[in-house]
Every structure is written in structure tokens, then in C-alpha cells.
C-alpha positions as CSV (number, residue, x, y, z in Angstrom):
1,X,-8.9,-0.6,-24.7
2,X,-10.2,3.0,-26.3
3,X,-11.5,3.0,-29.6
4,X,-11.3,6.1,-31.8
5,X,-13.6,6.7,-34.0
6,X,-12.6,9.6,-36.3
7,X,-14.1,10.7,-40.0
8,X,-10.6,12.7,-40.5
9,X,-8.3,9.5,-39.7
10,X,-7.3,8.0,-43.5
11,X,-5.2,5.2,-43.5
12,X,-1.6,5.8,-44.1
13,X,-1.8,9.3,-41.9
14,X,0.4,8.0,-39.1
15,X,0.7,11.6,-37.3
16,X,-2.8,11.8,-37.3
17,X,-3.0,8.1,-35.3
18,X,-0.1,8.9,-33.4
19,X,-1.9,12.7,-32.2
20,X,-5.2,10.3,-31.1
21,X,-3.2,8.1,-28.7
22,X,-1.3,11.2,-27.6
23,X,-4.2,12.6,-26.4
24,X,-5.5,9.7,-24.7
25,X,-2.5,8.9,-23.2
26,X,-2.1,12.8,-21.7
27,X,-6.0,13.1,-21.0
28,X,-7.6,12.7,-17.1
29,X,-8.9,9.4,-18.4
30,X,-5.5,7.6,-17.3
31,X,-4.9,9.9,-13.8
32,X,-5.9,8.3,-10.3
33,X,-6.0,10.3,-7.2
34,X,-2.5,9.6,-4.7
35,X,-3.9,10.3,-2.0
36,X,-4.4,7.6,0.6
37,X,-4.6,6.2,4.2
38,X,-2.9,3.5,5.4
39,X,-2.7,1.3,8.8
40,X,1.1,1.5,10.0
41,X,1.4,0.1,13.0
42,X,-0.6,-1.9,14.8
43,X,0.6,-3.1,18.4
44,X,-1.2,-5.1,21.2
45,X,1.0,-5.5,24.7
46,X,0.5,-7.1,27.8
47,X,1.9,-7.5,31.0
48,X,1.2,-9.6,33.9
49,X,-0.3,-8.5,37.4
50,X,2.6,-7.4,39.8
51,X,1.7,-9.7,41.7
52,X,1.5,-13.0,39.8
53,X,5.0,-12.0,38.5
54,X,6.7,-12.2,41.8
55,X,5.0,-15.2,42.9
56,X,6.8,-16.9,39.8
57,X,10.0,-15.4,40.9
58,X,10.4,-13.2,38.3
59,X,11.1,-9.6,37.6
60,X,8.9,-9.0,34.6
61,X,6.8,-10.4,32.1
62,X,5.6,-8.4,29.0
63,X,4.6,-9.9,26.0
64,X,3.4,-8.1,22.8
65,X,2.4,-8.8,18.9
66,X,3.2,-5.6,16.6
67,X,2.3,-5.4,12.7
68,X,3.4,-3.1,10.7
69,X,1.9,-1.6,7.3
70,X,-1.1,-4.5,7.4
71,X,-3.5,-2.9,5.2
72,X,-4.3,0.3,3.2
73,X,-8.0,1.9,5.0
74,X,-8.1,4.1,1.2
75,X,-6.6,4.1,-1.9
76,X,-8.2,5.6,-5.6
77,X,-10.6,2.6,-7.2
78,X,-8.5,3.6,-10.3
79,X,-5.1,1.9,-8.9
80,X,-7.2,-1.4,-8.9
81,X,-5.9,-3.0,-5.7
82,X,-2.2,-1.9,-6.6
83,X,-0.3,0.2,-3.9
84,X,0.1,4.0,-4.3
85,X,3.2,4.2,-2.4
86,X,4.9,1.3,-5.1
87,X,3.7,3.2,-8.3
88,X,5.2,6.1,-7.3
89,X,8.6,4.1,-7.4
90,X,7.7,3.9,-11.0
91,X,8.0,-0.2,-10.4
92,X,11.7,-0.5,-9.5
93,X,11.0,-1.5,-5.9
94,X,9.7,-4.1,-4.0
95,X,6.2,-3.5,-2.9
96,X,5.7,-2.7,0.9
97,X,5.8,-5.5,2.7
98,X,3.4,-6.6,5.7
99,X,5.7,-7.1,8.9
100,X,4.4,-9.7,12.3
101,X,6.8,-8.9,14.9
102,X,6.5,-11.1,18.4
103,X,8.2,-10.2,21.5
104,X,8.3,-11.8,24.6
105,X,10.0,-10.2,27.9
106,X,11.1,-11.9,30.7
107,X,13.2,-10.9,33.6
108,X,14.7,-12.6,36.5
């Protein structure tokens, strides 16, 4: 919490408080940087061996795991942890949310 420490502040001078918190409030001291990096996607497929897939009688086999938006990589140490992308909502939305997505193939 900022203390202020003025010899022209008497008490009863509410402009004069009310100038103080206006400057804090519209200083550099409250601004964090928006710029950041994040991980979007994030997928890892495999398929089997020609081979082994027709010796099981089947056509295909392909099985991956995908996540999407799993972490930011950089983000201001002024945001504290929060998201840049849900501040910038001014807090009316959900925060993005981190999505697992499995899918397995199979053909006959």
C-alpha cells in the first residue's frame, strides 16, 4: 500500500488527498508490460508400422494426445501469475482454459 508523505497535505484538504492518489493511480508504478509468449498447442501422434497394421487386419491405426494453451513460456513479473490475455478482458471472462484432447483412429 503507498504511503504519502507530504508537508503541504492538512487535514480537511480533500482535493489535495484526492490529487496524491490521482497521481499514483496514473503513474508507471501501476503499468505491467502485455507482452507475452505462450504454448498453444502441443500435439504428439503416432501411428503403427504398415506392417503390424495389416497383420491385425486393419486399415489404420493412429493414435494422438493434443493440449492446447498448457502454459504461458513469459508473461510481466508485475501481473503476478495472472493471465495477460484475461486482464485485458477487464475480468468479464472466463480465464483461458487448458484443453487434453485424445484421439484414437482405427480403421477396418
Amino acid at each position: 500500500m503507498p504511503v504519502f508523505n507530504s508537508p503541504q497535505l492538512e487535514l480537511g484538504r480533500e482535493t489535495q488527498v484526492r490529487r496524491l492518489y490521482n497521481a499514483y493511480n496514473y503513474s508507471t508504478v501501476r503499468s505491467a508490460d502485455g507482452d507475452f509468449i505462450r504454448m498453444k498447442n502441443i500435439t504428439l501422434g503416432y501411428s503403427l508400422n504398415r506392417d503390424i497394421v495389416d497383420r491385425l487386419g486393419m486399415s489404420r491405426f493412429r493414435m494422438s494426445l493434443q493440449t492446447t494453451n498448457p502454459f504461458l513460456i513469459y508473461s510481466d513479473k508485475k501481473l503476478n501469475g495472472q493471465d495477460p490475455e484475461f486482464n485485458r478482458s477487464g475480468g468479464v471472462a472466463f480465464p483461458i482454459t487448458t484443453l487434453y484432447t485424445f484421439t484414437l483412429n482405427i480403421g477396418f
